[in-house]
Structures are given as C-alpha cells and as structure tokens.
N, CA, C and O atoms as a GROMACS GRO file, in nm:
protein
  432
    1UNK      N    1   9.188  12.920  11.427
    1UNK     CA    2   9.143  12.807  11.349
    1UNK      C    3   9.216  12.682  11.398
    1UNK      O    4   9.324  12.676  11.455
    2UNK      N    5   9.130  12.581  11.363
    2UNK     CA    6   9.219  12.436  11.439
    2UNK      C    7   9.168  12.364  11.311
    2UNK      O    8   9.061  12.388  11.253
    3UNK      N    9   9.253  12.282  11.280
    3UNK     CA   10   9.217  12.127  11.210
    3UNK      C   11   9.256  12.068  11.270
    3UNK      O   12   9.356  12.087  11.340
    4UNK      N   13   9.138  11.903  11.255
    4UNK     CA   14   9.145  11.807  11.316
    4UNK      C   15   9.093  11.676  11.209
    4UNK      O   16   9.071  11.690  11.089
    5UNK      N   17   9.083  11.582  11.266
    5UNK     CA   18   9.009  11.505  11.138
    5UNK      C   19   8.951  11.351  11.208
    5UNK      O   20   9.028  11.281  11.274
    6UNK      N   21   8.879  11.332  11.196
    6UNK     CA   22   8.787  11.224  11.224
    6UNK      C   23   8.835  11.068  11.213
    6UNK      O   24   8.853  11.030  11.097
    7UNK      N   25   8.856  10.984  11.303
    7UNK     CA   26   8.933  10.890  11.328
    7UNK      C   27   8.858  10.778  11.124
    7UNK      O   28   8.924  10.680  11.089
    8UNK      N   29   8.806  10.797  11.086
    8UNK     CA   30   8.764  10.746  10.946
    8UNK      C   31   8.874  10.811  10.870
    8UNK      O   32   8.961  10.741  10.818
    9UNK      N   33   8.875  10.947  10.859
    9UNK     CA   34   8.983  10.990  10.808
    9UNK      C   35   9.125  10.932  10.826
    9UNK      O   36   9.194  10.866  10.748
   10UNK      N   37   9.150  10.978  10.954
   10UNK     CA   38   9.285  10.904  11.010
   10UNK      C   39   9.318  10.791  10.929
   10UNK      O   40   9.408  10.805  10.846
   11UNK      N   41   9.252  10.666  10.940
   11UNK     CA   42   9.251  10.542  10.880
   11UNK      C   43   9.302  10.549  10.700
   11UNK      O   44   9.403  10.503  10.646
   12UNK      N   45   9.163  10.641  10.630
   12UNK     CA   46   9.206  10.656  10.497
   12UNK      C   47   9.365  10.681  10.479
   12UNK      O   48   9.446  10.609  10.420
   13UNK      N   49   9.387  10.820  10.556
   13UNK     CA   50   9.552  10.880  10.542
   13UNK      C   51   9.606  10.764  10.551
   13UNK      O   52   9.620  10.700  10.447
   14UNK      N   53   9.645  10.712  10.670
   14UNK     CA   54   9.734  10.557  10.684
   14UNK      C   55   9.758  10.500  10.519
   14UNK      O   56   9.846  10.494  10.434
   15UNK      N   57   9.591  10.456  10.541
   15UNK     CA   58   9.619  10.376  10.380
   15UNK      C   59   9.710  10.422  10.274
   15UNK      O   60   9.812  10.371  10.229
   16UNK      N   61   9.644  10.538  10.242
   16UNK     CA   62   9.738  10.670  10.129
   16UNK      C   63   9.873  10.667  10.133
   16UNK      O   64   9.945  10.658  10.033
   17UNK      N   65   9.921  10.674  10.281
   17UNK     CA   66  10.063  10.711  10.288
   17UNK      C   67  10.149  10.560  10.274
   17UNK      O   68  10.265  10.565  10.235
   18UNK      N   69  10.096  10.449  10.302
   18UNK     CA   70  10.143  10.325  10.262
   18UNK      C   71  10.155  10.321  10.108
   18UNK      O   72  10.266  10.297  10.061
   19UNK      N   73  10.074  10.338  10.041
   19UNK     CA   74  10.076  10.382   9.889
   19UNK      C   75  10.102  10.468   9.848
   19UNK      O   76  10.089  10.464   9.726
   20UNK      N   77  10.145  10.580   9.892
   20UNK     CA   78  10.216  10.735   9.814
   20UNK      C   79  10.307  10.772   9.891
   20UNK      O   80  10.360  10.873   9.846
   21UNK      N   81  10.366  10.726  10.021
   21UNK     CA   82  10.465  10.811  10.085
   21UNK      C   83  10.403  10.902  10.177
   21UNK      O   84  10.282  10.903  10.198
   22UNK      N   85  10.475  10.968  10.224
   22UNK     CA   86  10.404  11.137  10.275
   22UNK      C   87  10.339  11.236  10.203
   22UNK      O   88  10.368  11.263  10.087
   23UNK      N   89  10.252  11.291  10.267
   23UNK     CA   90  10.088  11.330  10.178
   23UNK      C   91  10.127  11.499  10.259
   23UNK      O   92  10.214  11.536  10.339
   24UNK      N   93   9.992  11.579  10.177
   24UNK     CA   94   9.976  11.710  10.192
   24UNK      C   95   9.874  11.729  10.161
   24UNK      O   96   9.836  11.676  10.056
   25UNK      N   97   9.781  11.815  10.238
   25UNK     CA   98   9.636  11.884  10.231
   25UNK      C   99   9.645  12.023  10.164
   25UNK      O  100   9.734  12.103  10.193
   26UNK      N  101   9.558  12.044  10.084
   26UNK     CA  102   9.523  12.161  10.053
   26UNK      C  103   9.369  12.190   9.990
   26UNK      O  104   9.295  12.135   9.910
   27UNK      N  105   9.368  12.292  10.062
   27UNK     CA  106   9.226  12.344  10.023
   27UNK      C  107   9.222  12.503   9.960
   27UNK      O  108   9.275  12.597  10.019
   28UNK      N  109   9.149  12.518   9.828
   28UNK     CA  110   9.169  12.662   9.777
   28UNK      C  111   9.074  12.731   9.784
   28UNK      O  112   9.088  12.851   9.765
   29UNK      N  113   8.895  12.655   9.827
   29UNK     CA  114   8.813  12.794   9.825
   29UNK      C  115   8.778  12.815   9.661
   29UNK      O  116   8.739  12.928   9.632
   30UNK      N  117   8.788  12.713   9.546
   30UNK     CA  118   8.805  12.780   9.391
   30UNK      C  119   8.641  12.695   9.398
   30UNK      O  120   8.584  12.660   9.502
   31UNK      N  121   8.596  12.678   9.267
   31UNK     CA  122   8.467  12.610   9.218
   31UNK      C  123   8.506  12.473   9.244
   31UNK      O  124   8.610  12.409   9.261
   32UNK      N  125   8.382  12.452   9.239
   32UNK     CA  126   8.381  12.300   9.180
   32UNK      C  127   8.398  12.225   9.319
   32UNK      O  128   8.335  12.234   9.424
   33UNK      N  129   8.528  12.133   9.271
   33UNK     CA  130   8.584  12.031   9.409
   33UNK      C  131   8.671  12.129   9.538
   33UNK      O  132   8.690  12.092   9.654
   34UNK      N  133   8.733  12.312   9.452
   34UNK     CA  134   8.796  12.334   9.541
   34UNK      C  135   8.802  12.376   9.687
   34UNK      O  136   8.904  12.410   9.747
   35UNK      N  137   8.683  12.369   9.734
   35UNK     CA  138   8.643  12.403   9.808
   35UNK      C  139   8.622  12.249   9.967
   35UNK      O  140   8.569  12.248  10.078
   36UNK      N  141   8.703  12.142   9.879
   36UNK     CA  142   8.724  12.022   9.955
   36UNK      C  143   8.874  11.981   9.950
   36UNK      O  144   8.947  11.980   9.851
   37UNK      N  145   8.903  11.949  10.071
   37UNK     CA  146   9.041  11.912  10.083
   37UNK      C  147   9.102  11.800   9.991
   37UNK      O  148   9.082  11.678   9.987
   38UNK      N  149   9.209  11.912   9.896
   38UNK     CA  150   9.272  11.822   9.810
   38UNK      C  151   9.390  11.683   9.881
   38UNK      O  152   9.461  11.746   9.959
   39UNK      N  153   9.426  11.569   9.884
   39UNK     CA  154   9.545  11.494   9.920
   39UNK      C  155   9.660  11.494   9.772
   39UNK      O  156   9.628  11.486   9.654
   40UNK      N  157   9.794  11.506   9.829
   40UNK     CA  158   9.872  11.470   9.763
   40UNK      C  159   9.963  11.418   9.772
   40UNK      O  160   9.988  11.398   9.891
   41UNK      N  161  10.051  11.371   9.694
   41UNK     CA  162  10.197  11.338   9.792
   41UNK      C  163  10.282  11.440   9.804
   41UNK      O  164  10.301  11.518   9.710
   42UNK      N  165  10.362  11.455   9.962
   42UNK     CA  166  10.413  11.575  10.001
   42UNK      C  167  10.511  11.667   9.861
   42UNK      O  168  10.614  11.616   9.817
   43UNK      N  169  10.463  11.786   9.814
   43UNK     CA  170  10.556  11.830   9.754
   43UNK      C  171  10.526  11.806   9.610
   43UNK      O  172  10.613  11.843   9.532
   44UNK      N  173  10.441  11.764   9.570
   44UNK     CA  174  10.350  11.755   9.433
   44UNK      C  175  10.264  11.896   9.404
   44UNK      O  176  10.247  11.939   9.290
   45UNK      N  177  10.222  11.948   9.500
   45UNK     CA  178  10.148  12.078   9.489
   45UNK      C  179  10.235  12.162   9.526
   45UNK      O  180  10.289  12.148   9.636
   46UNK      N  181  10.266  12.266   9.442
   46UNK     CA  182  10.359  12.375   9.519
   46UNK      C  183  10.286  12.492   9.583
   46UNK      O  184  10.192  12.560   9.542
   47UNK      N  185  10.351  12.496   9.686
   47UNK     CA  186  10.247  12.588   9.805
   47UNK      C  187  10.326  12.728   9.767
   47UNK      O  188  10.440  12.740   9.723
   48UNK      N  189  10.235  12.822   9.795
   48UNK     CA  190  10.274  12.932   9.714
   48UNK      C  191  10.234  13.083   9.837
   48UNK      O  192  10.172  13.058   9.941
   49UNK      N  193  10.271  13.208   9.809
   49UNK     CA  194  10.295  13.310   9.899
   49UNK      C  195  10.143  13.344   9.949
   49UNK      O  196  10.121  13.394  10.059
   50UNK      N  197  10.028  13.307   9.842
   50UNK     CA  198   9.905  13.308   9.893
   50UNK      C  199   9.821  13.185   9.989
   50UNK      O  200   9.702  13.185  10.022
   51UNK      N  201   9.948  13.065  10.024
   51UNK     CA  202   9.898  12.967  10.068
   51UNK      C  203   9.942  13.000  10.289
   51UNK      O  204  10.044  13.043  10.342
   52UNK      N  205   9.838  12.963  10.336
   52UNK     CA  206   9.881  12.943  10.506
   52UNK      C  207   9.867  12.812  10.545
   52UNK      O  208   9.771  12.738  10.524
   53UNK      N  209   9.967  12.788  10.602
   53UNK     CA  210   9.946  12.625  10.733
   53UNK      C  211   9.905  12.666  10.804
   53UNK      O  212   9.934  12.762  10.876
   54UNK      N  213   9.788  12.568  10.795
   54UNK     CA  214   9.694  12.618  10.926
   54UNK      C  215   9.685  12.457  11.044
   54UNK      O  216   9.606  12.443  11.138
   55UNK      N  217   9.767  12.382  11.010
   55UNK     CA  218   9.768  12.284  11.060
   55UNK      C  219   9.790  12.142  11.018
   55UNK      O  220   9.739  12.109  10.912
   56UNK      N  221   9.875  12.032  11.103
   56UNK     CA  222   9.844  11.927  11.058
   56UNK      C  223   9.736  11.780  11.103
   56UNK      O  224   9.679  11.779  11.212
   57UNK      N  225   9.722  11.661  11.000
   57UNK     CA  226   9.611  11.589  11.012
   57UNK      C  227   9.678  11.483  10.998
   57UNK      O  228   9.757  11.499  10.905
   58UNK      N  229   9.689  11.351  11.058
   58UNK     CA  230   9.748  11.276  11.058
   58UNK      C  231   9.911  11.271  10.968
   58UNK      O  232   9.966  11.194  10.888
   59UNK      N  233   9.937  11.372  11.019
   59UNK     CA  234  10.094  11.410  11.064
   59UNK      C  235  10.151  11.470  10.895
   59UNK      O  236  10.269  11.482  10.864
   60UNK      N  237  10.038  11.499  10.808
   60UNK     CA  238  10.046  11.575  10.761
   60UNK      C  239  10.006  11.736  10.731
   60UNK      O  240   9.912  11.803  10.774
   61UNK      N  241  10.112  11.768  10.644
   61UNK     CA  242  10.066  11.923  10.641
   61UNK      C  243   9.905  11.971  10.643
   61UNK      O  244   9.826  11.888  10.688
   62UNK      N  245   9.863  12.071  10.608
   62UNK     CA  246   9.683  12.125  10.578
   62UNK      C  247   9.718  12.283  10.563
   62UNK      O  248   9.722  12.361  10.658
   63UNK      N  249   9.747  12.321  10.402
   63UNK     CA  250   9.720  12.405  10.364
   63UNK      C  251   9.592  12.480  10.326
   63UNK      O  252   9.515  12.430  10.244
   64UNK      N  253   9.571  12.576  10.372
   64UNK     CA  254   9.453  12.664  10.272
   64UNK      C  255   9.475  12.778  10.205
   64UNK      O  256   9.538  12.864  10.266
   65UNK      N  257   9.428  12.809  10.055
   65UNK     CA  258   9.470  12.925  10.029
   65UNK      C  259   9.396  13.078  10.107
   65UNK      O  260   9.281  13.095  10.149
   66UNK      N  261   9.488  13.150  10.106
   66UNK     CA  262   9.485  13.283  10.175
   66UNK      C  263   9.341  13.316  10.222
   66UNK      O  264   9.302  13.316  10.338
   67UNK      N  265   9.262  13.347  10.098
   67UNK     CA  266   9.156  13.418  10.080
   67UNK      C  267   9.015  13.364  10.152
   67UNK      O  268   8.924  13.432  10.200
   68UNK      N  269   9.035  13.164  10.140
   68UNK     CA  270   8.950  13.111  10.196
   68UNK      C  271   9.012  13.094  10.307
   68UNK      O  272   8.935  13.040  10.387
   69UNK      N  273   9.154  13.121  10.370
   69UNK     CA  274   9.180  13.112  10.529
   69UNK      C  275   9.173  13.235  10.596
   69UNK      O  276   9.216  13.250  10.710
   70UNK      N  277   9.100  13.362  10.498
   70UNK     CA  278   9.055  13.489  10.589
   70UNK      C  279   8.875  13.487  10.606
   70UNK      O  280   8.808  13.550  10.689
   71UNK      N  281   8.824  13.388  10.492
   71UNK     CA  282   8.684  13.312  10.535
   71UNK      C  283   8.671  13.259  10.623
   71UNK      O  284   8.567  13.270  10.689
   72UNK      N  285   8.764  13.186  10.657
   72UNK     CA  286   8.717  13.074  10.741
   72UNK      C  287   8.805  13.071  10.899
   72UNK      O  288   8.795  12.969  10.968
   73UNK      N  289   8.889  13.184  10.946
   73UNK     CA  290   9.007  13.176  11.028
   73UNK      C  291   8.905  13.163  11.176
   73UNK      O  292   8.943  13.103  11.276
   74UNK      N  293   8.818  13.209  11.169
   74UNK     CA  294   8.744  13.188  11.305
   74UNK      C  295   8.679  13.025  11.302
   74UNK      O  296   8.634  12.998  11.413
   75UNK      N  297   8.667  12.934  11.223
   75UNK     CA  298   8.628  12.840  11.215
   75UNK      C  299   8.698  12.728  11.241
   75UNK      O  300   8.801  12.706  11.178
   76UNK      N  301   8.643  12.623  11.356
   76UNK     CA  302   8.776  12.507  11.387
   76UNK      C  303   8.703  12.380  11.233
   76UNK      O  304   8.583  12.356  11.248
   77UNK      N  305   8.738  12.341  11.162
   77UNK     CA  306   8.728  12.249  11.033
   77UNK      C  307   8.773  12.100  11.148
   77UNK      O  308   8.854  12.084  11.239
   78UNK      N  309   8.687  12.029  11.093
   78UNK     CA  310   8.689  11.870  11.046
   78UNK      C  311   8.730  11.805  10.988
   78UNK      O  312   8.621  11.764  10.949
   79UNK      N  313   8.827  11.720  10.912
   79UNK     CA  314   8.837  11.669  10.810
   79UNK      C  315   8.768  11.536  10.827
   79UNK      O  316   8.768  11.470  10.931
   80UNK      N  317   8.705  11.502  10.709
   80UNK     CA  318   8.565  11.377  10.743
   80UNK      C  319   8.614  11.306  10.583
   80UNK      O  320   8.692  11.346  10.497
   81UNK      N  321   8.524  11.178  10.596
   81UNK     CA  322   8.537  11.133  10.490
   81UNK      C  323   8.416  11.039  10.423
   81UNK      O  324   8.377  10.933  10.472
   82UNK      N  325   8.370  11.094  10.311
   82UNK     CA  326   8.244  10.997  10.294
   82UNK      C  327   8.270  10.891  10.151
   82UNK      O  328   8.363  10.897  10.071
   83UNK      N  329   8.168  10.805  10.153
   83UNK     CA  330   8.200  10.702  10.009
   83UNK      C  331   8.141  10.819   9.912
   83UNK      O  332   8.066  10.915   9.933
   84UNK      N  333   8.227  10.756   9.764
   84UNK     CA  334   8.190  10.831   9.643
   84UNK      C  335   8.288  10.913   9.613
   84UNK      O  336   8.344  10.972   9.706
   85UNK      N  337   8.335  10.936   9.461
   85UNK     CA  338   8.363  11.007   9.387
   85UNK      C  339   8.365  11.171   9.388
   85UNK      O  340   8.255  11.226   9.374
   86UNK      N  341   8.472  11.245   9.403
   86UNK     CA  342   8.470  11.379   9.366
   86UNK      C  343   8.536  11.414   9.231
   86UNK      O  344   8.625  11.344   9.182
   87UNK      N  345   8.496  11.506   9.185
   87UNK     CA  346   8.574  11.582   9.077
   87UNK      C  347   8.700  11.649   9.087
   87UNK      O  348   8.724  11.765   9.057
   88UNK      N  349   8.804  11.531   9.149
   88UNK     CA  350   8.903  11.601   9.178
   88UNK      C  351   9.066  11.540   9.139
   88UNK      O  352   9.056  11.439   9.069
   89UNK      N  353   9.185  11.571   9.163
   89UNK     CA  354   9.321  11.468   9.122
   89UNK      C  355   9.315  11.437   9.277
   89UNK      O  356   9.428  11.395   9.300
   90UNK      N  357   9.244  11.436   9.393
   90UNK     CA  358   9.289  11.415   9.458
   90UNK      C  359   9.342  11.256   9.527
   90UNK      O  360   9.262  11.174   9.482
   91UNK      N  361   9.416  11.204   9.592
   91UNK     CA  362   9.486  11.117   9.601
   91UNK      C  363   9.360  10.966   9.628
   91UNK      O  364   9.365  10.850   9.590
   92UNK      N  365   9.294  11.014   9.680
   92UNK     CA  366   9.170  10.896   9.774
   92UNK      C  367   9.038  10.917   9.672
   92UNK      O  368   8.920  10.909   9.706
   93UNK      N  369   9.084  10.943   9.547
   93UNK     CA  370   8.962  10.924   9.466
   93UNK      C  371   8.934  10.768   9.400
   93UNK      O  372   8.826  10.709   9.387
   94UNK      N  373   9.052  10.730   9.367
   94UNK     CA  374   9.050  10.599   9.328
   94UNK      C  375   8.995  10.496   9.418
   94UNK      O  376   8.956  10.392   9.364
   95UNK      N  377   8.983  10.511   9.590
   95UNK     CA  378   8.937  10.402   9.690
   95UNK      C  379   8.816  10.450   9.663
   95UNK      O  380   8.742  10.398   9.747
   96UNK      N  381   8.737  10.537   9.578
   96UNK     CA  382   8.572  10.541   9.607
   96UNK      C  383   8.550  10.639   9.749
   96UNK      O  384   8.446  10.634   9.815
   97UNK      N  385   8.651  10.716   9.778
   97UNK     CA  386   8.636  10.782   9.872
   97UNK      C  387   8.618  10.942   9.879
   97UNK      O  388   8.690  10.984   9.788
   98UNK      N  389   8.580  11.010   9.918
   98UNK     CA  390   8.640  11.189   9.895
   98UNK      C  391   8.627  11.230  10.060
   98UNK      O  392   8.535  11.215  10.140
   99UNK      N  393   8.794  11.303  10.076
   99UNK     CA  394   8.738  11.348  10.194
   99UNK      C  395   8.714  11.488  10.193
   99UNK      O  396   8.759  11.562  10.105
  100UNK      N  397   8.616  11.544  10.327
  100UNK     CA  398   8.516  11.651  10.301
  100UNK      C  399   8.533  11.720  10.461
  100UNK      O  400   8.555  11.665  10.568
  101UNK      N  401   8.513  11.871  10.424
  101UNK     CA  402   8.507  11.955  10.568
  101UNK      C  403   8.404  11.981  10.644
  101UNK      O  404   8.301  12.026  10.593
  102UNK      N  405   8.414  11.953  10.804
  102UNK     CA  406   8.299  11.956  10.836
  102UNK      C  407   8.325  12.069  10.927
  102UNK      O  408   8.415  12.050  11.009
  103UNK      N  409   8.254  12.203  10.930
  103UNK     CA  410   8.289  12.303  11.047
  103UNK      C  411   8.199  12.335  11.120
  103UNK      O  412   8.085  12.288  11.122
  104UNK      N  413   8.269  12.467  11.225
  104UNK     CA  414   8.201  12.486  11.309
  104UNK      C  415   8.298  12.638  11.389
  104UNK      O  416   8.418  12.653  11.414
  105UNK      N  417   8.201  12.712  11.406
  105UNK     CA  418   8.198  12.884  11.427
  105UNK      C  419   8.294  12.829  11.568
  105UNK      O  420   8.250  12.743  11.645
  106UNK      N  421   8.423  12.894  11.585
  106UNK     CA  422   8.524  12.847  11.697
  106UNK      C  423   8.426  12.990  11.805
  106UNK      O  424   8.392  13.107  11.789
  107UNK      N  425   8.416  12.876  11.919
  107UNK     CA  426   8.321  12.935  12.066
  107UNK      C  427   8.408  13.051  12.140
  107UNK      O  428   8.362  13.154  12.189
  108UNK      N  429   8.532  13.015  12.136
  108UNK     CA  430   8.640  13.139  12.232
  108UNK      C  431   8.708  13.227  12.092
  108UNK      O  432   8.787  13.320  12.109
   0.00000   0.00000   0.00000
C-alpha cells in the first residue's frame, strides 16, 4: 500500500497546520464519514493496537484501522480534496472542505 495525496490536498494540510500545529490522518472503515480520512491535531486521536501506519502525507502521519488496512493493503490510496461539508470532527470541515480517498488496485 502507498499513500500519497494530491498537490490540492498538500495546500489544504499547509493551511491546517498553520492553524492547529501538527496534524494526523486516520481512517477507520466505520459508517457514515468513517470511511474518509479523518484530520487532527497530532495526538488528539489515540491510535490504538488495531490501528497501522501506513504512511505519511504532507509530513504527516496516515493511520488506518486494522480491518480496513487488510481491505485495502493491495491498494495505493490518494488523498484528494473536494468543496463541501462532511459529517465529520474532522479538522478541514470548517474551510467548506472534506478531504476524500481516491484508489486504485496496486499493478506490482
């Protein structure tokens, strides 16, 4: 698996981390929003024995929990970002923003 994230993204993070400090990704695979990469500030979410780093995105962490990183471990992820509102605490909800995964079945 690889994460990476889309120079739109990049930009958002910047913003975030000027306003929150150092940030952290996580994604759980649950209903709803969880299934989109949460932002936080580093160390607000406690990462837990079911959580894997699977990489970082503009020089932050990118957790996923376990279950959706044995879904998805053959898959290289995107991190993207579109306008609008999610149902989520996540950090870039207030800019009118949500960011979102975009994948793709890893070729080797």
């Amino acid at each position: 698996m690889q994460v990476s994230a889309t120079p739109e993204c990049l930009e958002l993070i910047a913003l975030l981390k000027q306003k929150h400090g150092d940030l952290m990704f996580h994604q759980s695979g649950g209903c709803c929003d969880g299934s989109s990469p949460m932002c936080y500030p580093l160390g607000e979410f406690k990462v837990g024995g079911q959580d894997v780093l699977v990489g970082e995105i503009g020089e932050c962490p990118f957790y996923m929990g376990k279950a959706q990183y044995e879904l998805w471990q053959h898959t290289d992820l995107m991190i993207d970002v579109v306008e609008g509102r999610g149902a989520s605490f996540s950090l870039e909800i207030p800019e009118g923003k949500r960011f979102i995964v975009r994948s793709e079945v890893c070729s080797v």
